[in-house]
C-alpha positions as CSV (number, residue, x, y, z in Angstrom):
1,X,208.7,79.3,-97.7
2,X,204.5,78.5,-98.2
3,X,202.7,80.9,-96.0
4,X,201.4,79.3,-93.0
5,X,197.7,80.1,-92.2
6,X,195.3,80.0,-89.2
7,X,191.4,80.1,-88.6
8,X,190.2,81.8,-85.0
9,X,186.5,81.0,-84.9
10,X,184.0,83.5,-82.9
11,X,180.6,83.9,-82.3
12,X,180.3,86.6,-85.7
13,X,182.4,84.6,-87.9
14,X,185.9,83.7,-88.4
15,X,189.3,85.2,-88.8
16,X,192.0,84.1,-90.9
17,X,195.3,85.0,-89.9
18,X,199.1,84.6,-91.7
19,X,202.1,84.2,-90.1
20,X,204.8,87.0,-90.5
21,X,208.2,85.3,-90.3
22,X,210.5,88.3,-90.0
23,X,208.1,90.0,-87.0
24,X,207.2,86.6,-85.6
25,X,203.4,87.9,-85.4
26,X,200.2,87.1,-86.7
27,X,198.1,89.2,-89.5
28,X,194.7,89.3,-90.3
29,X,193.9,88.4,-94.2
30,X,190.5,87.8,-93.7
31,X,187.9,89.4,-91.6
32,X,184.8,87.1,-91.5
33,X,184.6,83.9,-92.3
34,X,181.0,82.4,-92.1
35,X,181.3,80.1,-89.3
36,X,178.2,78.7,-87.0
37,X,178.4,79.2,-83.5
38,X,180.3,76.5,-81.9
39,X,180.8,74.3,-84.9
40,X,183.8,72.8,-86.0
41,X,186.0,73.7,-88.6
42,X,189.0,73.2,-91.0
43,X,191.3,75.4,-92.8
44,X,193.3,74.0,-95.7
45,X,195.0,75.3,-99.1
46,X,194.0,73.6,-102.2
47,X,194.8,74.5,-105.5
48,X,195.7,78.0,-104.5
49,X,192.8,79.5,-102.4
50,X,191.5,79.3,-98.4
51,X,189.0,76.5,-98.0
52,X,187.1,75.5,-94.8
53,X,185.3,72.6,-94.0
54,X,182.4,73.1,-91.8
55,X,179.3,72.4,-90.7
56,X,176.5,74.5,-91.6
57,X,173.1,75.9,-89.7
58,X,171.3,72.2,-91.1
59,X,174.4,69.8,-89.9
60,X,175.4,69.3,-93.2
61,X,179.1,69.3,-93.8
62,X,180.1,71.6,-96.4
63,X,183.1,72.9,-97.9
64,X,183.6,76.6,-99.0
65,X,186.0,78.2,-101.5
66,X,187.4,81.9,-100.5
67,X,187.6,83.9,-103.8
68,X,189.5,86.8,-103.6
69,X,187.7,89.7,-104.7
70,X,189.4,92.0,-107.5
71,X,187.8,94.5,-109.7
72,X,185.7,92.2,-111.7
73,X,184.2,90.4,-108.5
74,X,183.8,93.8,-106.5
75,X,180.2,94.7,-108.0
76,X,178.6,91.0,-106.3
77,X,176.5,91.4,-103.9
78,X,175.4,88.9,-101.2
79,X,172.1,88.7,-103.4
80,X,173.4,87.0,-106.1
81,X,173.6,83.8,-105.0
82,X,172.5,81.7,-101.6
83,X,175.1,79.8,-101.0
84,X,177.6,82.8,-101.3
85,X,178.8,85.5,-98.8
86,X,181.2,88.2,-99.4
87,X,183.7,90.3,-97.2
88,X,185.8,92.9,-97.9
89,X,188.7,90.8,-99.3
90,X,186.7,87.7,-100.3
91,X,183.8,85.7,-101.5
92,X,183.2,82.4,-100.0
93,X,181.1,80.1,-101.9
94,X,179.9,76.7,-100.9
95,X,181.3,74.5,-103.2
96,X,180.1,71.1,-102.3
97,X,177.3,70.3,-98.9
98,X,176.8,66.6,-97.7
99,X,174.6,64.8,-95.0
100,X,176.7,62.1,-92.8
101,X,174.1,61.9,-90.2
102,X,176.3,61.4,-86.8
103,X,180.0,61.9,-88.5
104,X,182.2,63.9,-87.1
105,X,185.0,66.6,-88.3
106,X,188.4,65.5,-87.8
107,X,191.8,67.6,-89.2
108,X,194.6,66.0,-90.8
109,X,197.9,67.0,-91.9
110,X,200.3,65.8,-95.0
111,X,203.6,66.3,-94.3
112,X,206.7,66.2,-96.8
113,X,209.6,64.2,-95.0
């Protein structure tokens, strides 16, 4: 069975969580998640890694890749690069920002029947 994930948004950041089938509880994967304040957001699995959709401190809408960090990644700092931030577990990098003016976030899901 896939892993089922969730995003708690808070005034710091986010938390992503995984669902533990045989304790029917919740666990933390991910400490911080760079969310705004307020804004809305979307968590979604592509091509193996944590994604989320967002809007950012200048309303653009952007998307950002978590990158688990290994032994390679581990020396990065959040200096390297503006549009990264790190954690202890990952690095999120924005991998695509966009301007729609006055759209709006809206979450889907594609079910297998």
């Amino acid at each position: 069975m896939d892993p089922i994930y969730s995003l708690e948004g808070a005034l710091e950041g986010g938390k992503v969580y995984v669902y533990n089938h045989p304790d029917d509880s919740w666990i933390v994967v991910e400490g911080y998640v760079p969310l705004r304040n307020h804004s809305p957001y979307i968590l979604t699995g592509l091509l193996g890694k944590l994604h989320v959709v967002t809007i950012d401190d200048n309303d653009n809408m952007v998307v950002m890749r978590g990158d688990k960090r290994d032994d390679s990644t581990a020396s990065l700092d959040e200096g390297d690069s503006e549009s990264m931030t790190t954690s202890e577990s990952y690095i999120w990098n924005v991998i695509a920002s966009r301007n729609f003016g006055l759209g709006r976030l809206e979450g889907c899901q594609n079910l297998d029947i």
